[in-house]
GUPA-500469 format. One record per residue: residue in three letters; x, y, z of N, C-alpha, C, O in turn. Coordinates in Angstrom, 2 decimals, padded with zeros to 5 digits. Atoms other than C-alpha are relative to their C-alpha. Example, Ala and Ser with C-alpha at 12.3 -4.5 7.8 and 13.67 -1.06 7.14 Angstrom:
<atoms>
{resn=Ala&nx=000.89&ny=-001.19&nz=000.00&cax=012.30&cay=-004.50&caz=007.80&cx=000.90&cy=001.20&cz=000.00&ox=001.94&oy=001.18&oz=000.66}
{resn=Ser&nx=-000.82&ny=-001.19&nz=-000.06&cax=013.67&cay=-001.06&caz=007.14&cx=-000.77&cy=001.09&cz=000.73&ox=-000.26&oy=002.20&oz=000.90}
</atoms>
This chain:
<atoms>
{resn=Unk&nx=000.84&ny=-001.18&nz=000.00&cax=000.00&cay=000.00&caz=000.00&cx=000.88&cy=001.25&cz=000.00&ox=002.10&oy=001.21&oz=000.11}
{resn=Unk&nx=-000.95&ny=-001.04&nz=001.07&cax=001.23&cay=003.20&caz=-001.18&cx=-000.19&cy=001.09&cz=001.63&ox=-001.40&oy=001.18&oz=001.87}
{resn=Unk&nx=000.33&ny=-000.81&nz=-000.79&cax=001.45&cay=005.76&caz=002.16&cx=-000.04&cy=001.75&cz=-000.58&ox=000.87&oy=002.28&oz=-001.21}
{resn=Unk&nx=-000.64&ny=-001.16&nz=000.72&cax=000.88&cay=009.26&caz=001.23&cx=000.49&cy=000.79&cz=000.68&ox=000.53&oy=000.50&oz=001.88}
{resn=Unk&nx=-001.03&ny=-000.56&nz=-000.91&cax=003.13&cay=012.22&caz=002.31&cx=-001.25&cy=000.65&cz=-000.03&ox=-002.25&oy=000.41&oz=-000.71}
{resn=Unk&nx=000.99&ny=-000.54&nz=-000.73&cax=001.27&cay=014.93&caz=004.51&cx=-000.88&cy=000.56&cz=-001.45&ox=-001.94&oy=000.12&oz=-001.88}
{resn=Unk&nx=000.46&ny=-000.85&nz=000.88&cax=000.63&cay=017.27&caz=001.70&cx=-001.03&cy=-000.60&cz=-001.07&ox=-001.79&oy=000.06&oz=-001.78}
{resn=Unk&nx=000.84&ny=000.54&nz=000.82&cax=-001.08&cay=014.46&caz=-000.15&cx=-001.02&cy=-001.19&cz=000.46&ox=-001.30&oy=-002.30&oz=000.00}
{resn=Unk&nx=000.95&ny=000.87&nz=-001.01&cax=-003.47&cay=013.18&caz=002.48&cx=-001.51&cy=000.05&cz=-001.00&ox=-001.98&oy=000.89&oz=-001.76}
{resn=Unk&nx=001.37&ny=000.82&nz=000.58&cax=-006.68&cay=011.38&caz=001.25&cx=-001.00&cy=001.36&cz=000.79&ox=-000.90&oy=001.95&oz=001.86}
{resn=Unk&nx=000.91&ny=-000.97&nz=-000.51&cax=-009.63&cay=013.81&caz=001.29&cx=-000.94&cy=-000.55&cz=000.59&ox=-000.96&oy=-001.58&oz=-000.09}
{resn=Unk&nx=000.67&ny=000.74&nz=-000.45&cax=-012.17&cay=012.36&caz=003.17&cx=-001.52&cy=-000.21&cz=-000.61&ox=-002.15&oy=000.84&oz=-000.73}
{resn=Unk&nx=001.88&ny=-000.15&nz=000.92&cax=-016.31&cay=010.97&caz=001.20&cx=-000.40&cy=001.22&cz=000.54&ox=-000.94&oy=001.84&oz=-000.38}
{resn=Unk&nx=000.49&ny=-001.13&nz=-000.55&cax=-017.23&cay=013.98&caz=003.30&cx=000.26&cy=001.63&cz=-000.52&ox=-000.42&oy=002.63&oz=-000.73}
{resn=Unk&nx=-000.49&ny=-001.43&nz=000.50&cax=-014.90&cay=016.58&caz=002.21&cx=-000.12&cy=-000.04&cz=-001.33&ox=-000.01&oy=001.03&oz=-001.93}
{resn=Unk&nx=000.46&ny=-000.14&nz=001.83&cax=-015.70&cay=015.58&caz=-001.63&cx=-001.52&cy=000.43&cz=-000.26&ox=-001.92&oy=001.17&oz=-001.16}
{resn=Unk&nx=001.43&ny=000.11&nz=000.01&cax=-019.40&cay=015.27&caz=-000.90&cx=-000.22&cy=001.67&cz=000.67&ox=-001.26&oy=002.24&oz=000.32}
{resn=Unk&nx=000.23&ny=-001.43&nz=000.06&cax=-019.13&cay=018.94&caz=000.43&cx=000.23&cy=001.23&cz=-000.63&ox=-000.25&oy=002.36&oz=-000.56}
{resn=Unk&nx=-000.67&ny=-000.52&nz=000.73&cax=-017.06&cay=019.97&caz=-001.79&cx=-000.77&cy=000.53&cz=-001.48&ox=-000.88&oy=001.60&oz=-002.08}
{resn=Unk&nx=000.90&ny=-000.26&nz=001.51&cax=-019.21&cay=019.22&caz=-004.99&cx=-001.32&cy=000.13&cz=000.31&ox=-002.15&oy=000.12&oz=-000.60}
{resn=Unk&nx=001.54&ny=-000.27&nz=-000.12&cax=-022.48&cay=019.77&caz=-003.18&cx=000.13&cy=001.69&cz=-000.04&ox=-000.50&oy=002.36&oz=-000.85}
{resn=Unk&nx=-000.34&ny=-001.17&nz=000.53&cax=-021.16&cay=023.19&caz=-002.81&cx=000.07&cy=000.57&cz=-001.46&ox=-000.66&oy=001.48&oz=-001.85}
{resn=Unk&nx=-000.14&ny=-000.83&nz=001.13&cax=-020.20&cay=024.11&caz=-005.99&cx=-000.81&cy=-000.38&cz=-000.76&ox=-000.76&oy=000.25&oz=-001.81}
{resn=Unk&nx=001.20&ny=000.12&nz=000.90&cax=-023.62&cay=022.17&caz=-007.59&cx=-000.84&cy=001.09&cz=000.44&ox=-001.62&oy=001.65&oz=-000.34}
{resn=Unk&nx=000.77&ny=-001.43&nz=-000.67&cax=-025.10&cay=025.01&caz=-005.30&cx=-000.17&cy=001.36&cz=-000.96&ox=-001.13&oy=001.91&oz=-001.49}
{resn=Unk&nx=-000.17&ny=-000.79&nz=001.00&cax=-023.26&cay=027.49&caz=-007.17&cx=-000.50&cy=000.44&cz=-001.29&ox=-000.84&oy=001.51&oz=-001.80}
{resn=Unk&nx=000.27&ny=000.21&nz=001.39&cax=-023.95&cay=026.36&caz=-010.22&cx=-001.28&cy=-000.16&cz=-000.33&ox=-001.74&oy=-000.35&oz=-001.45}
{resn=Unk&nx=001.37&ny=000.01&nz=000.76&cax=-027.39&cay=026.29&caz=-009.88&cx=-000.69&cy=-001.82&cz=-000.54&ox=-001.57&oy=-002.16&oz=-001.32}
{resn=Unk&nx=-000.26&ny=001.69&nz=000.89&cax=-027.00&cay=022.12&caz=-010.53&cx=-001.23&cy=-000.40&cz=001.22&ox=-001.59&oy=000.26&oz=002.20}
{resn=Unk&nx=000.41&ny=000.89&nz=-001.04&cax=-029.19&cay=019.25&caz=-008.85&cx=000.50&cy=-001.45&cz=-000.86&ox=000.72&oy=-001.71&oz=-002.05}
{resn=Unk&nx=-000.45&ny=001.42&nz=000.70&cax=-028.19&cay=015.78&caz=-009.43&cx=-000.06&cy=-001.20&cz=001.43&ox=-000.44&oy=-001.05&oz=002.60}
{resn=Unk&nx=-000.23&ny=000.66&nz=-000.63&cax=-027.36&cay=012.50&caz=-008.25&cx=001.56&cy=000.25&cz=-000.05&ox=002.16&oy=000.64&oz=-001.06}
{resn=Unk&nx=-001.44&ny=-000.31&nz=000.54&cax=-023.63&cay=012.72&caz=-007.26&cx=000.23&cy=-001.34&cz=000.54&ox=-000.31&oy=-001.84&oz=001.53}
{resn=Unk&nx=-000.90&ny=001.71&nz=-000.26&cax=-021.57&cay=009.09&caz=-007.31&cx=001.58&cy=000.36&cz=-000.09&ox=002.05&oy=001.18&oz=-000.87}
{resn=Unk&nx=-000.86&ny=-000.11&nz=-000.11&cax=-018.31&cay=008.74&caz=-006.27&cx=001.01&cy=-001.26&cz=-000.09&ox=001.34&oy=-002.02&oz=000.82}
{resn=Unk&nx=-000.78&ny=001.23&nz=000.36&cax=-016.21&cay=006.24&caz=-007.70&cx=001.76&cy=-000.08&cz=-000.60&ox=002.55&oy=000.71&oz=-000.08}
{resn=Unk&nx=-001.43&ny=000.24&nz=000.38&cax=-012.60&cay=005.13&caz=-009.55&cx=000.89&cy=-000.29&cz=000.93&ox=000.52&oy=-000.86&oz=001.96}
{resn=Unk&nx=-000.70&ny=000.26&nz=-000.88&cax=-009.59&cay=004.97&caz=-007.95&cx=000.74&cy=000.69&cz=001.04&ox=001.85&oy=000.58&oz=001.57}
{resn=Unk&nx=-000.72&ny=-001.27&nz=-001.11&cax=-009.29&cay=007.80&caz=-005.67&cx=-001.15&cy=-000.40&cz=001.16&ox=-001.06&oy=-000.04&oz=002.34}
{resn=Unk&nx=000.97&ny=000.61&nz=-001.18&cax=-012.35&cay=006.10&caz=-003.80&cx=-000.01&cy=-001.52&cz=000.01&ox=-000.91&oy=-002.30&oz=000.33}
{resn=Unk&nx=-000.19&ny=001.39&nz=-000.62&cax=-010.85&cay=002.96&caz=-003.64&cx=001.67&cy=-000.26&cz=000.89&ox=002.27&oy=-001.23&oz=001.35}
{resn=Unk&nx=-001.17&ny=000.34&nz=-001.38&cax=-007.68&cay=004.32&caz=-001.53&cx=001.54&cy=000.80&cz=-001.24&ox=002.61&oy=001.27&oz=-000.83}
{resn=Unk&nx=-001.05&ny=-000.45&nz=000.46&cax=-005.46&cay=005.48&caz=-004.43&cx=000.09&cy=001.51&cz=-000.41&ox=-000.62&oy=002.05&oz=-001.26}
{resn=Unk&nx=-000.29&ny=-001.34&nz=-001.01&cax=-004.20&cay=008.87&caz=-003.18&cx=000.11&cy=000.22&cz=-001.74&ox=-000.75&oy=000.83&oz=-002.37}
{resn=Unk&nx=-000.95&ny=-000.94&nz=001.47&cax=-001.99&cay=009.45&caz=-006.97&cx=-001.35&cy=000.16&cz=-001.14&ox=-000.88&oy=000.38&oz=-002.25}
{resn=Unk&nx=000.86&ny=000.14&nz=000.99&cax=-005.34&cay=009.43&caz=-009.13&cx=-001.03&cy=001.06&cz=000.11&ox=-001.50&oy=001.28&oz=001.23}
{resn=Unk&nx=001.39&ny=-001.05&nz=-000.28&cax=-008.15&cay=012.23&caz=-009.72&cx=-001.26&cy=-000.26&cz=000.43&ox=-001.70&oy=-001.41&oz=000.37}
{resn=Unk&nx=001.39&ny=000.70&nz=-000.81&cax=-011.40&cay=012.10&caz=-008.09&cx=-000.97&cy=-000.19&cz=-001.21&ox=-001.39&oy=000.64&oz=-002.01}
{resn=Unk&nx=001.28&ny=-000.06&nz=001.32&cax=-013.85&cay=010.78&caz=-010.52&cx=-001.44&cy=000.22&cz=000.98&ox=-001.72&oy=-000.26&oz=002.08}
{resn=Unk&nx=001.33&ny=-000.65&nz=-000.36&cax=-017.24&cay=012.44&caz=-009.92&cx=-000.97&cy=000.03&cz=-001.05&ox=-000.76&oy=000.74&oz=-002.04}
{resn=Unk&nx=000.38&ny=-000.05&nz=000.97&cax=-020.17&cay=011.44&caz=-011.79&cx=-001.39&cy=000.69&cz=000.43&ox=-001.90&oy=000.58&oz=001.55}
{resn=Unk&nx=001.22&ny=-000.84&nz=-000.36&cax=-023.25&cay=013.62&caz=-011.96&cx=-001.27&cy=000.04&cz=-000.53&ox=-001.45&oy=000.94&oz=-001.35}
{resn=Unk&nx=000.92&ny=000.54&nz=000.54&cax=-026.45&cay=012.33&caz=-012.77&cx=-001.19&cy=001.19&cz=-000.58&ox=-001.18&oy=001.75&oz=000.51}
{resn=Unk&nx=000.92&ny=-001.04&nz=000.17&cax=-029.12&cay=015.03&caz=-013.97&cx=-000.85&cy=000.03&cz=-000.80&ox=-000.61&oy=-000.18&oz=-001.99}
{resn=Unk&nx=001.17&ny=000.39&nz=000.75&cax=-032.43&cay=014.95&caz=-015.04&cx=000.17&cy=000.36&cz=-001.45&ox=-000.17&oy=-000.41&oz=-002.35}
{resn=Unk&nx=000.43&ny=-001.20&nz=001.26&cax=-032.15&cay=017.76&caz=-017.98&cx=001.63&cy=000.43&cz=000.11&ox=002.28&oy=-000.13&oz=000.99}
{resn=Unk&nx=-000.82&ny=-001.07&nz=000.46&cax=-029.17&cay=020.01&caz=-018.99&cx=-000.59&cy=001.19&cz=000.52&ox=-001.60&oy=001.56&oz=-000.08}
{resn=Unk&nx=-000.13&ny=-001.08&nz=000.17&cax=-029.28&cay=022.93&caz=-017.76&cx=-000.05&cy=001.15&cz=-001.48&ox=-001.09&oy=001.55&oz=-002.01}
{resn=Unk&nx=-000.57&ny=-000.27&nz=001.82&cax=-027.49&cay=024.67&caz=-021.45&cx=000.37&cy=-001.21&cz=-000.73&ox=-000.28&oy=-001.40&oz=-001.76}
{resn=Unk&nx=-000.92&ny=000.78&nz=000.66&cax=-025.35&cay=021.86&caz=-022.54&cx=000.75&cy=-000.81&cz=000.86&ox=000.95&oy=-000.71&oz=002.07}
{resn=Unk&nx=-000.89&ny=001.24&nz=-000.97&cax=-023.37&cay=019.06&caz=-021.47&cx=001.71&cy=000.91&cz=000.58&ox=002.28&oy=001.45&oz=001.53}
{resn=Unk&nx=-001.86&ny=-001.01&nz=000.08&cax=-019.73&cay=020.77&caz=-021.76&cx=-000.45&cy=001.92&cz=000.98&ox=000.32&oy=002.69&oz=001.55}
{resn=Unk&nx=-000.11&ny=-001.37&nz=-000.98&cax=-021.41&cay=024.13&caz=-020.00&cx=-000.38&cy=-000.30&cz=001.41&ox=000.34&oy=-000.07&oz=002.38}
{resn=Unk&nx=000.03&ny=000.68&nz=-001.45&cax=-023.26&cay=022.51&caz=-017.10&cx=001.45&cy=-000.80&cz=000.60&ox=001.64&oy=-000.75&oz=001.82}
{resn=Unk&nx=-001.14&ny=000.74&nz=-000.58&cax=-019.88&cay=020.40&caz=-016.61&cx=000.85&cy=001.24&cz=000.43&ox=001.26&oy=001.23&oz=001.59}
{resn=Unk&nx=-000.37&ny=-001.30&nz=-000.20&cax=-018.37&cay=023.89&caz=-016.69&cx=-000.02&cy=000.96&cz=001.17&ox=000.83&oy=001.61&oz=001.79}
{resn=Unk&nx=000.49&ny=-000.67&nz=-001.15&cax=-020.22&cay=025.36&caz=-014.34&cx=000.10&cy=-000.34&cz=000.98&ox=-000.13&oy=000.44&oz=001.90}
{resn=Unk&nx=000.22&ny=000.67&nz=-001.22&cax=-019.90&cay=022.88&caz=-011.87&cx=001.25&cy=000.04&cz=000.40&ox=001.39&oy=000.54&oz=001.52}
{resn=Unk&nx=-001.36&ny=000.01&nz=000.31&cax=-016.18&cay=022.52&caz=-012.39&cx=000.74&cy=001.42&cz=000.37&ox=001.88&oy=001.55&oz=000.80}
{resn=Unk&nx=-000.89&ny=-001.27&nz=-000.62&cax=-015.41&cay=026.12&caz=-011.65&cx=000.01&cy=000.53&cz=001.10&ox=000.51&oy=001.64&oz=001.25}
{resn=Unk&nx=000.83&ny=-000.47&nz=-001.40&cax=-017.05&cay=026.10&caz=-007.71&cx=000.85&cy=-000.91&cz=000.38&ox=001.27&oy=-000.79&oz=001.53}
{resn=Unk&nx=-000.28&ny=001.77&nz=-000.75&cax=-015.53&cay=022.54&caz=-007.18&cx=001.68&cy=001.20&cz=000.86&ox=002.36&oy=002.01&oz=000.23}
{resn=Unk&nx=-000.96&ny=-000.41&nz=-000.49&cax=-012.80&cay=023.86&caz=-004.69&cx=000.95&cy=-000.97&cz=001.07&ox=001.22&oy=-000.59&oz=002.21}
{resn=Unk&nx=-000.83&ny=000.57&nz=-000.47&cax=-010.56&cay=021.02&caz=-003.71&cx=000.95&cy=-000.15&cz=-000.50&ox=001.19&oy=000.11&oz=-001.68}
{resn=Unk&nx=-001.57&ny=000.08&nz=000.19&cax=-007.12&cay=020.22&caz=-003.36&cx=000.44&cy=-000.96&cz=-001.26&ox=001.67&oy=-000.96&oz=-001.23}
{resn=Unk&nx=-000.09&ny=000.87&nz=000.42&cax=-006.97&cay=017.68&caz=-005.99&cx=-000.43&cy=000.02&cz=-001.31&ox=-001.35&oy=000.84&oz=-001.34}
{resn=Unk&nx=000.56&ny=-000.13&nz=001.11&cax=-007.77&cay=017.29&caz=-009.68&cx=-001.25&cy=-001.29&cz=-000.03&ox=-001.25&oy=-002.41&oz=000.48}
{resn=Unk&nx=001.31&ny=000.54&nz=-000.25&cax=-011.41&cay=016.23&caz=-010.35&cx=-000.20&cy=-000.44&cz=-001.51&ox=000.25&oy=000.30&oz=-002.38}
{resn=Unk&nx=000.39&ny=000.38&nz=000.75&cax=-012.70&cay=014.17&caz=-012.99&cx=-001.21&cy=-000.28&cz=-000.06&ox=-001.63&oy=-001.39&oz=000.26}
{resn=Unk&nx=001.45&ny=-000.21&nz=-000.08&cax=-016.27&cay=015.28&caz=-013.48&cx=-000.47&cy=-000.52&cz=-001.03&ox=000.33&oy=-000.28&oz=-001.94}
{resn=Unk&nx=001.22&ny=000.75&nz=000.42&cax=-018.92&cay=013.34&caz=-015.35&cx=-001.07&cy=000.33&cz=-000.46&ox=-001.74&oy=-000.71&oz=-000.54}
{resn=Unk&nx=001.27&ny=-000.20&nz=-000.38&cax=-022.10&cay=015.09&caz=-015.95&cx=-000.88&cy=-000.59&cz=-001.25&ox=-000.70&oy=-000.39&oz=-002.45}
{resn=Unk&nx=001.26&ny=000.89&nz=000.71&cax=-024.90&cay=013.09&caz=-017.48&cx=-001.13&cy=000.03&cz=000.02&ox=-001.53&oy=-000.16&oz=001.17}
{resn=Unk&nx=001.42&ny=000.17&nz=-000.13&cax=-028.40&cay=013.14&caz=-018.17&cx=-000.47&cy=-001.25&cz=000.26&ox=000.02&oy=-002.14&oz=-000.45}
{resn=Unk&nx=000.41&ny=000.84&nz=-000.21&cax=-030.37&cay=010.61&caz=-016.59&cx=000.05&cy=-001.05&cz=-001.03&ox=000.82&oy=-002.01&oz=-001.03}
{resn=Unk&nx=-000.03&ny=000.93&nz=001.10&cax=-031.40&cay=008.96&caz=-019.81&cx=001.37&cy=-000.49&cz=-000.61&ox=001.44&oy=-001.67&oz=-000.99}
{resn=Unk&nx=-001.17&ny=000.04&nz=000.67&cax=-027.80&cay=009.23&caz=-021.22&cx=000.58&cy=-001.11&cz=001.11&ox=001.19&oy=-002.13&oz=000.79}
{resn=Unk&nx=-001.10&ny=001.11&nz=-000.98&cax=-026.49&cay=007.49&caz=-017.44&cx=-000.60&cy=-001.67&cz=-000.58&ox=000.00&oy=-002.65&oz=-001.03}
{resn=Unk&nx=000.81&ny=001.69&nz=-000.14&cax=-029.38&cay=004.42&caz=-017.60&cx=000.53&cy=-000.57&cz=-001.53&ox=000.81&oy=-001.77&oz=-001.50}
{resn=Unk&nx=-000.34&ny=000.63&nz=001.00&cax=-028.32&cay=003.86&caz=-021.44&cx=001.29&cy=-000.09&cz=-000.30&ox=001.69&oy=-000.31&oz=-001.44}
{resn=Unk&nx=-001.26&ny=000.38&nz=000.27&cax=-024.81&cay=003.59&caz=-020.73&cx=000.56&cy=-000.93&cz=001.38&ox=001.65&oy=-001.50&oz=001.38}
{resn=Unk&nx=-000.59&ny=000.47&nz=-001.03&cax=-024.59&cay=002.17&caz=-017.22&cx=000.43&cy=-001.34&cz=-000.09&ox=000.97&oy=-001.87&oz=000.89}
{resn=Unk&nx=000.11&ny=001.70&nz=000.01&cax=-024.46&cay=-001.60&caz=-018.56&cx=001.48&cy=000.03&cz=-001.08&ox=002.02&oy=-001.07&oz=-001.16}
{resn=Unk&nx=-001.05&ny=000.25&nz=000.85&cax=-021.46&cay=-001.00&caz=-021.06&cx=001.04&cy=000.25&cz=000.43&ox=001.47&oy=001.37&oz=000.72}
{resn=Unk&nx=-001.01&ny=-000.06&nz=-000.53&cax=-018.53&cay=-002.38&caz=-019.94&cx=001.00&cy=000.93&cz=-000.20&ox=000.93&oy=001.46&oz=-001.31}
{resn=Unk&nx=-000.73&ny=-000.64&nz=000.33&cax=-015.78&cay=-000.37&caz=-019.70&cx=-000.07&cy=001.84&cz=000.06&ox=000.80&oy=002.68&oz=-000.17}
{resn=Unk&nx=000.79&ny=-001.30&nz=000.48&cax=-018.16&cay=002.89&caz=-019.67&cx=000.56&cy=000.86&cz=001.47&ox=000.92&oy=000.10&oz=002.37}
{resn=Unk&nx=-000.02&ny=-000.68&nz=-001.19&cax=-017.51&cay=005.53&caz=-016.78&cx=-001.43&cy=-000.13&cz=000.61&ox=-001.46&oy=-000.49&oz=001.79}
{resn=Unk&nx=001.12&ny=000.37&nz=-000.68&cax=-021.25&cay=005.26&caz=-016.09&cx=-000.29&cy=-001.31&cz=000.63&ox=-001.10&oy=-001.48&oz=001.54}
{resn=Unk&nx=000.40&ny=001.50&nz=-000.53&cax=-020.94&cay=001.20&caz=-015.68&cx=000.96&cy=-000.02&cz=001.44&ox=000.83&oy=-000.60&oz=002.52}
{resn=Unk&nx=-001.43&ny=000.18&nz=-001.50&cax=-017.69&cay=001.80&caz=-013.21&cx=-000.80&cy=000.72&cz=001.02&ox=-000.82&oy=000.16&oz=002.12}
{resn=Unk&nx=000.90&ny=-000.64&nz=-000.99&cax=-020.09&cay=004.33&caz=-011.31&cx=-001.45&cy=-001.09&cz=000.36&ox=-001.44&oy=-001.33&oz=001.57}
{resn=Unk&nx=000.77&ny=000.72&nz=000.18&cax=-022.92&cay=002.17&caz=-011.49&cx=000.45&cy=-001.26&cz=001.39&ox=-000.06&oy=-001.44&oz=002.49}
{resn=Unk&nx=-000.42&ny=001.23&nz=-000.01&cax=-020.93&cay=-000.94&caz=-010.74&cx=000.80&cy=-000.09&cz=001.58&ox=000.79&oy=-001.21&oz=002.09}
{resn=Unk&nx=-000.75&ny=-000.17&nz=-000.69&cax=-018.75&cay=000.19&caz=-007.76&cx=000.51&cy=001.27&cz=000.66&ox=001.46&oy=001.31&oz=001.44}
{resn=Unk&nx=000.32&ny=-001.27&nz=-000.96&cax=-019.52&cay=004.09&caz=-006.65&cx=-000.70&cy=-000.45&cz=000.92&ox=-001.09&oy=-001.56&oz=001.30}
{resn=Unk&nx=000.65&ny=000.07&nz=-001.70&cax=-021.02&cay=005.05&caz=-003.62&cx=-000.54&cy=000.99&cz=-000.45&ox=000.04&oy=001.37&oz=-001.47}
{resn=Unk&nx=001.00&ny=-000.44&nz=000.50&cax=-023.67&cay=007.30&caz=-004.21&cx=000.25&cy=001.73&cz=001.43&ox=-000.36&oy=001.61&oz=002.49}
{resn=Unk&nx=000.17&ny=-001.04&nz=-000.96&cax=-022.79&cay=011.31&caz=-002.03&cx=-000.80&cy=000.02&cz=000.35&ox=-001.02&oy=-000.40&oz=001.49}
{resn=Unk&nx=001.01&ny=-000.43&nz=-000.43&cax=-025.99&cay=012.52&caz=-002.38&cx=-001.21&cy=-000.22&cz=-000.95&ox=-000.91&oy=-001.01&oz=-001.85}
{resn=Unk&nx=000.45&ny=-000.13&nz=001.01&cax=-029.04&cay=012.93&caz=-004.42&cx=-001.29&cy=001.03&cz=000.23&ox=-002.40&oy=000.78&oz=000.70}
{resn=Unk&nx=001.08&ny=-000.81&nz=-000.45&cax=-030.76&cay=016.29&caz=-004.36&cx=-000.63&cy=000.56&cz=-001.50&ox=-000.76&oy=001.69&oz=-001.98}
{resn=Unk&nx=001.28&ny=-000.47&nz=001.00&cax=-032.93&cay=016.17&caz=-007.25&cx=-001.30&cy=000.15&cz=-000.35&ox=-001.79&oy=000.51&oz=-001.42}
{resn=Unk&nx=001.10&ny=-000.34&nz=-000.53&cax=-036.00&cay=016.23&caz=-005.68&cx=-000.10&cy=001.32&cz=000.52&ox=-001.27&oy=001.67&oz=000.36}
{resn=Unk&nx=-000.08&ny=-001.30&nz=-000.32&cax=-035.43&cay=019.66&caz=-004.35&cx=000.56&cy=000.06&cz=001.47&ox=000.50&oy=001.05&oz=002.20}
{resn=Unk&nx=-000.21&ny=-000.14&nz=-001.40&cax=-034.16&cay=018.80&caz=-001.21&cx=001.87&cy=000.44&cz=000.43&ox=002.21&oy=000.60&oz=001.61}
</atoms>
């Protein structure tokens, strides 16, 4: 197992899950947020993959990802996701897919797309 030095201490599900609930705030976002790859299975050297489930678009795929992406304020490089519902459910089964690895082996932050 790989120890990391101080400066590159593991952020904790909490401090990601506040992190990007924050800046979906910002942004005006609601979603499901999943937290998966290999920065949530312990490996410190890898970006946080963050996938973001959402009913609708906002504008666009590439501006909602945008928007969300410029609030996100952690130490760490983030590998954001954002997906429309329909787009996650018709890709979550294909191997290999970032939606099947979320799917398959995330952990689920939050999900405030009910309004809550």
């Amino acid at each position: 197992m790989i120890v990391p030095r101080e400066e590159h201490r593991l952020l904790s599900a909490d401090e990601i899950r506040e992190g990007v609930r924050l800046a979906m705030a910002k942004a005006g976002c609601r979603g499901k947020v999943i937290f998966f790859g290999g920065y949530s299975r312990g490996d410190f050297l890898t970006d946080i993959d963050i996938m973001v489930v959402v009913d609708a678009y906002h504008r666009d795929q590439v501006a909602d990802t945008a928007d969300i992406r410029k609030h996100i304020d952690l130490d760490r490089g983030i590998a954001l996701h954002v997906l429309t519902s329909e787009d996650y459910e018709n890709s979550k089964d294909v191997c290999g897919t970032a939606p099947e690895e979320a799917e398959t082996y995330g952990t689920v932050l939050f999900d405030n797309r009910d309004g809550s």
